[in-house]
C-alpha positions in Angstrom: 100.5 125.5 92.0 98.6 128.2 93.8 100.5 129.5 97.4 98.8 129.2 100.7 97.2 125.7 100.1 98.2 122.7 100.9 99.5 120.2 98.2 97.1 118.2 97.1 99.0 114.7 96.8 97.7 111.2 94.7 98.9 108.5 96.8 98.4 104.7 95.2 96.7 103.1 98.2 96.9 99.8 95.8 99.4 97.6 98.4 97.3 98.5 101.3 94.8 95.6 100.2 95.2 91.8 100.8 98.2 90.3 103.1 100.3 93.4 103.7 104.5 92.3 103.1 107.0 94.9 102.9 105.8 98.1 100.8 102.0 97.6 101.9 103.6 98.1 105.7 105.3 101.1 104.3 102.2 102.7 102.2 100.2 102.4 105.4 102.5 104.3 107.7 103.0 106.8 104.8 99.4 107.6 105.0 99.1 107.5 108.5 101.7 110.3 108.9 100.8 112.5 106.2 96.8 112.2 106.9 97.2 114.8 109.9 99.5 117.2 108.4 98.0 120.9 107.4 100.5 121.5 104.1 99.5 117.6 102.6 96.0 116.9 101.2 96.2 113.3 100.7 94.0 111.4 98.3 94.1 107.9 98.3 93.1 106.3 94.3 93.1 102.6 93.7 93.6 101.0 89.9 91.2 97.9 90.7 87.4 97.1 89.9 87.0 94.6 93.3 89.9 96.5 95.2 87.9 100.1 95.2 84.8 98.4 97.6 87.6 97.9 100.2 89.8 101.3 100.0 88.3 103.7 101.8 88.2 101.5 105.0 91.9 100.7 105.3 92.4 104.7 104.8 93.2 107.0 107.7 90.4 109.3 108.8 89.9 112.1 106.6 91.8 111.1 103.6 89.6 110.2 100.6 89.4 107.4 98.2 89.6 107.9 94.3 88.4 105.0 92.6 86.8 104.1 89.7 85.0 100.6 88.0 87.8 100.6 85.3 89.6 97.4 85.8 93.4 97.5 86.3 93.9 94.8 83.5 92.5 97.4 81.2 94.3 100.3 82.8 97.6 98.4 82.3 97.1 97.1 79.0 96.1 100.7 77.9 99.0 102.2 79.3 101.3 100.0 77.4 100.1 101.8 74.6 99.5 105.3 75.2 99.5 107.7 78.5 95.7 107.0 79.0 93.5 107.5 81.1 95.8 109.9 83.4 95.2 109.0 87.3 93.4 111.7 87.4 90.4 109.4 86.0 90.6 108.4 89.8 91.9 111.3 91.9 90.4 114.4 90.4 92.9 117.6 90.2 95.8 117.2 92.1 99.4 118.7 92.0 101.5 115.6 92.6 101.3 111.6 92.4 103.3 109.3 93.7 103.1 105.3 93.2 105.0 103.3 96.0 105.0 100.0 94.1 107.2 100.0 91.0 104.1 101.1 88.6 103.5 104.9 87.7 100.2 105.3 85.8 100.2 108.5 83.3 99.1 111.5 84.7 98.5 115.6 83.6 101.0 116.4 86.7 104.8 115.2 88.2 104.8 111.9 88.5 106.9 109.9 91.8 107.2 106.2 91.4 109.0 104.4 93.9 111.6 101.4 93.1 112.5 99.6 96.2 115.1 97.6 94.2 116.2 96.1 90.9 116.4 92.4 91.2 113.9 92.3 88.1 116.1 94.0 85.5 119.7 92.5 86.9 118.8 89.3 88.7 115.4 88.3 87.0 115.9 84.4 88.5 115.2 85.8 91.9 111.8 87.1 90.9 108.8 85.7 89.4 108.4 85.8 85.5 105.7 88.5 85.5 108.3 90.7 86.8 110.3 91.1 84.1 107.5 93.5 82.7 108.4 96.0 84.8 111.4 97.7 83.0 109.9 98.4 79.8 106.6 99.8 81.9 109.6 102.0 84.3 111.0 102.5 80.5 108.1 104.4 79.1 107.2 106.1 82.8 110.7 107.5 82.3 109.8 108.6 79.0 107.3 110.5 80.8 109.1 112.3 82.9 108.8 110.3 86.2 111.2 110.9 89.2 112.2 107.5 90.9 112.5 107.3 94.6 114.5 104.6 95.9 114.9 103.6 99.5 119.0 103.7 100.0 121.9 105.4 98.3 123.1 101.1 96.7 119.8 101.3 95.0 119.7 105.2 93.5 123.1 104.2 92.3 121.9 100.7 90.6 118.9 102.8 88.9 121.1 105.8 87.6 123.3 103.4 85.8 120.5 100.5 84.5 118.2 103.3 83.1 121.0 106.0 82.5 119.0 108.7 84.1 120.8 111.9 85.7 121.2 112.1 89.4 118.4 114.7 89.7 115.8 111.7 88.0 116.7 109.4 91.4 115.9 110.5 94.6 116.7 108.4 97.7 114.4 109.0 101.0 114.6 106.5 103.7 111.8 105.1 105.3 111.2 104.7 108.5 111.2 101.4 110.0 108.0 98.9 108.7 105.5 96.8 110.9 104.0 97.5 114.3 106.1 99.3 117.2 103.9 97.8 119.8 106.2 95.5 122.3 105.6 91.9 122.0 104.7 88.9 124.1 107.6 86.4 124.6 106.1 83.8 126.6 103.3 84.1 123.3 106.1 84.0 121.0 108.0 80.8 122.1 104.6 79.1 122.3 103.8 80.0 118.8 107.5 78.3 118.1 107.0 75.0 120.3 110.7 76.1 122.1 112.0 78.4 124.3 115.2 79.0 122.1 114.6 79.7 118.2 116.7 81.5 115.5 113.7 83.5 113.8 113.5 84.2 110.1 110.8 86.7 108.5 110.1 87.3 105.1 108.6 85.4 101.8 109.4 82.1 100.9 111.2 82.7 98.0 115.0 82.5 96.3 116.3 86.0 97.3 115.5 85.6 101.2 118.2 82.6 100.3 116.7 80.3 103.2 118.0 76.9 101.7 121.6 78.2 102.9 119.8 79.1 106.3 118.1 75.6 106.7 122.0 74.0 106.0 123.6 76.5 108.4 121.2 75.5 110.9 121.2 71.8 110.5 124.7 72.2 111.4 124.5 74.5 114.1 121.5 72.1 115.5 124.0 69.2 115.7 125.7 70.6 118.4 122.6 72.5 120.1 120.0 69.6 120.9 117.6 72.8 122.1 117.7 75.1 119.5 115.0 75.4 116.4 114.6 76.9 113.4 111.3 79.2 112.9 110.1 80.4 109.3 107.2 83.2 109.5 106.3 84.2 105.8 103.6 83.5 103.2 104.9 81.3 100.2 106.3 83.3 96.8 107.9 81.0 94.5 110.2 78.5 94.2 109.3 77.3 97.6 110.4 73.8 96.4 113.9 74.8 97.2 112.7 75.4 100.8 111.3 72.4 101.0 114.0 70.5 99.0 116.1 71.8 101.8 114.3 70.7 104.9 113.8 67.4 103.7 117.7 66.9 103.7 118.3 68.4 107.2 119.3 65.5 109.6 117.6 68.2 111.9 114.1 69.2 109.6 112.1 68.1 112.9 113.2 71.0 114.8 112.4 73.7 111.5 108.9 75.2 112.1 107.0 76.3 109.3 104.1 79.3 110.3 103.2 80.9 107.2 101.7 84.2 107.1 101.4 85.3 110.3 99.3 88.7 111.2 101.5 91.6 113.1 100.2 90.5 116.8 102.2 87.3 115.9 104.7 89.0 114.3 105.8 90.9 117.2 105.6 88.3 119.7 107.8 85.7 117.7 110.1 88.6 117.1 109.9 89.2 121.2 110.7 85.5 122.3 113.4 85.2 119.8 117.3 84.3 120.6 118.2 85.6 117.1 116.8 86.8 113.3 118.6 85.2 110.7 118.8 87.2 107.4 120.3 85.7 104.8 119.4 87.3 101.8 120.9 87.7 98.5 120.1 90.8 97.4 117.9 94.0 99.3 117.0 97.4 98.2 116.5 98.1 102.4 115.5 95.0 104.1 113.1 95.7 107.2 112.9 92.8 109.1 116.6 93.3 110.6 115.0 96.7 111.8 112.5 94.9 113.4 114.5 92.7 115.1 116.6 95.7 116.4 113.9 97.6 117.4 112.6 94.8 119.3 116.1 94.4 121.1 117.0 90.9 119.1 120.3 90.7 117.8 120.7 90.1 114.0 123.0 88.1 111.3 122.5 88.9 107.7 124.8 89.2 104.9 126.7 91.5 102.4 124.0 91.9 100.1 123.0 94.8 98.7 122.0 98.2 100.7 122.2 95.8 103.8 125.6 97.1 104.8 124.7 100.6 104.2 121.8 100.6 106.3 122.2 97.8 108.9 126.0 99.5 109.5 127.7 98.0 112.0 124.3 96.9 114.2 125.0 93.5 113.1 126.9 90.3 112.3 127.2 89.7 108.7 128.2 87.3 106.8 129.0 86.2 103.0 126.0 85.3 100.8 125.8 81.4 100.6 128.6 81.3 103.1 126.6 78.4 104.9 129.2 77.3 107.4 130.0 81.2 108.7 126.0 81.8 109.3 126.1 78.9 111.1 128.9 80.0 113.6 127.9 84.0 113.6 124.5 82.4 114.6 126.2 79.7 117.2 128.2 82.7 118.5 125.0 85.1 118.9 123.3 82.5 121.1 126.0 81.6 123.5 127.8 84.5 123.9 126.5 87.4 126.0 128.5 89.9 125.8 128.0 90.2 122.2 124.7 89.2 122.1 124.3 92.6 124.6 126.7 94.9 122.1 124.3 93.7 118.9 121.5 94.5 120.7 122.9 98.5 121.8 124.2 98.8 118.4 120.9 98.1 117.2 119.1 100.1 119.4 121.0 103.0 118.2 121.1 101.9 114.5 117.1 102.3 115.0 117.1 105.7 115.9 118.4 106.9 112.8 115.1 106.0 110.8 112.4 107.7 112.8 108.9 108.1 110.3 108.6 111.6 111.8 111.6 112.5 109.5 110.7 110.3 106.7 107.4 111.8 106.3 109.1 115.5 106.2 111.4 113.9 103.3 108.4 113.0 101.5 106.4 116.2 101.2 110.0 118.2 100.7 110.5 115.6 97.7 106.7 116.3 97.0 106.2 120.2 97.2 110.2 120.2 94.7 108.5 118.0 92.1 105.2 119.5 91.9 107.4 123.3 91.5 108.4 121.8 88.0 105.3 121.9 86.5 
């Protein structure tokens, strides 16, 4: 790589299309703080026939789209086979590429792919089946040569060991804190809930946010709060029957609100009006929405799962996965108690500062500008 350039970079602007969850937040801020800097050219590529009409508008100003009519079903069924075509089909020269969603297509340069975590190859009944295809494609990517970032140290470590790849293949950056930093409407956000007290959950419908345990703890923590409800912002994933399963049985289901998707405006103000977020998940390679919820100065329970303790530290109450009677009284205890209500909510003010974007984006290019010095 020629000196006194700047690094030209293939970033996989593939999650910024359709209903943005988790790693489409976090590609979006990536580009957003890389498109300005003077040592980063950044070239957005998309792998999709329909997608590539949309691209270039969801880009930042002055970042350009790579895209191409090849359809991604004939992309990926090509790659299974052999290391063709390189992204390059899409991006034109570059010096680096990095994929921020699990896939890394071929390419004639280093190659980044980023594995938020590894529920599919240890815990495949908390993911859809399709997603069981991803360790033989992060098999052969690794045959290529790939370096795997990973958002938290729990994570790096799960990788090392499942694809028994030397430290140096697994590279954890954190990322700064996903979804919008603009302050939200209360008053909005209890109107959206039909209350004025709710216990807020975000995320997808789906077995690893664990919210049949959450409906339970609630029922039970509703029986002796005749105020309180329940509020569930997320698109469906799968096995939503559970979910429902669970509601039905509630002696309390009228006072569990159901929203859906809901865009960031909403987002905010729910997260502004609310008296807690309830977090219950099974397993997380990072898990943003507790972030949000401290950054928005709502106090937090979630449990010992995963890189949740490593990250969250001691900004909130945890509690044992499936442990439905101690989420009930961690979440009884955040609503009635001030005092630690106020020490959750300074805890998590502080916890927030340690994951500024400003510093994840200087990770990035360092992890960038050290892979591309291999070639």
């Amino acid at each position: 790589m020629e000196t006194g350039r700047p690094l030209r970079l293939a970033l996989d602007a593939g999650p910024l299309l359709g209903p943005r969850t988790g790693v489409g937040h976090l590609t979006a801020r990536l580009f957003e703080e890389l498109a300005p800097r003077p040592d980063v050219e950044v070239r957005g590529f998309v792998i999709s026939r329909t997608g590539r009409r949309d691209v270039q508008a969801l880009l930042p100003p002055g970042v350009a789209a790579g895209t191409s009519a090849l359809p991604a079903r004939i992309a990926h069924t090509l790659w299974a086979r052999v290391p063709w075509p390189t992204v390059e089909h899409w991006t034109g020269r570059v010096d680096v590429v990095h994929s921020p969603n699990f896939v890394a297509p071929p390419a004639r340069v280093p190659v980044i792919v980023s594995v938020h975590d590894l529920a599919f190859a240890h815990s495949p009944e908390l993911c859809r089946p399709e997603a069981a295809a991803l360790v033989p494609l992060l098999r052969r990517a690794i045959a290529r040569g790939v370096v795997v970032h990973t958002g938290s140290d729990f994570v790096a470590e799960e990788i090392r060991d499942f694809f028994a790849l030397p430290a140096e293949r697994v590279v954890r950056v954190y990322s700064g804190i996903a979804g919008s930093e603009i302050a939200g409407d209360a008053s909005a956000g209890r109107r959206l809930a039909g209350g004025e007290r709710y216990v807020l959950a975000l995320g997808t419908v789906e077995p690893r946010k664990n919210l049949p345990s959450l409906v339970r703890a609630f029922d039970a923590l509703a029986a002796d709060d005749p105020d309180v409800r329940l509020v569930v912002a997320g698109p469906d994933g799968w096995g939503v029957d559970a979910y429902d399963t669970a509601v039905r049985a509630a002696h309390h289901g009228d006072r569990v609100v159901r929203l859906g998707y809901v865009e960031e405006r909403a987002r905010v103000d729910l997260l502004a009006g609310a008296g807690v977020l309830a977090y219950p998940s099974i397993y997380e390679g990072f898990g943003h929405p507790p972030f949000e919820a401290m950054r928005a100065g709502v106090p937090v329970v979630t449990t010992r799962a995963g890189s949740l303790p490593e990250v969250v530290g001691d900004a909130a109450l945890f509690v044992d996965v499936d442990d439905d009677d101690a989420l009930a009284d961690a979440l009884s205890r955040v609503l009635t108690d001030d005092t630690l209500r106020a020490q959750l909510v300074a805890l998590g003010h502080e916890q927030v500062q340690h994951f500024p974007w400003s510093r994840a984006a200087d990770n990035f290019v360092a992890l960038y500008r050290r892979v591309a010095g291999r070639t």
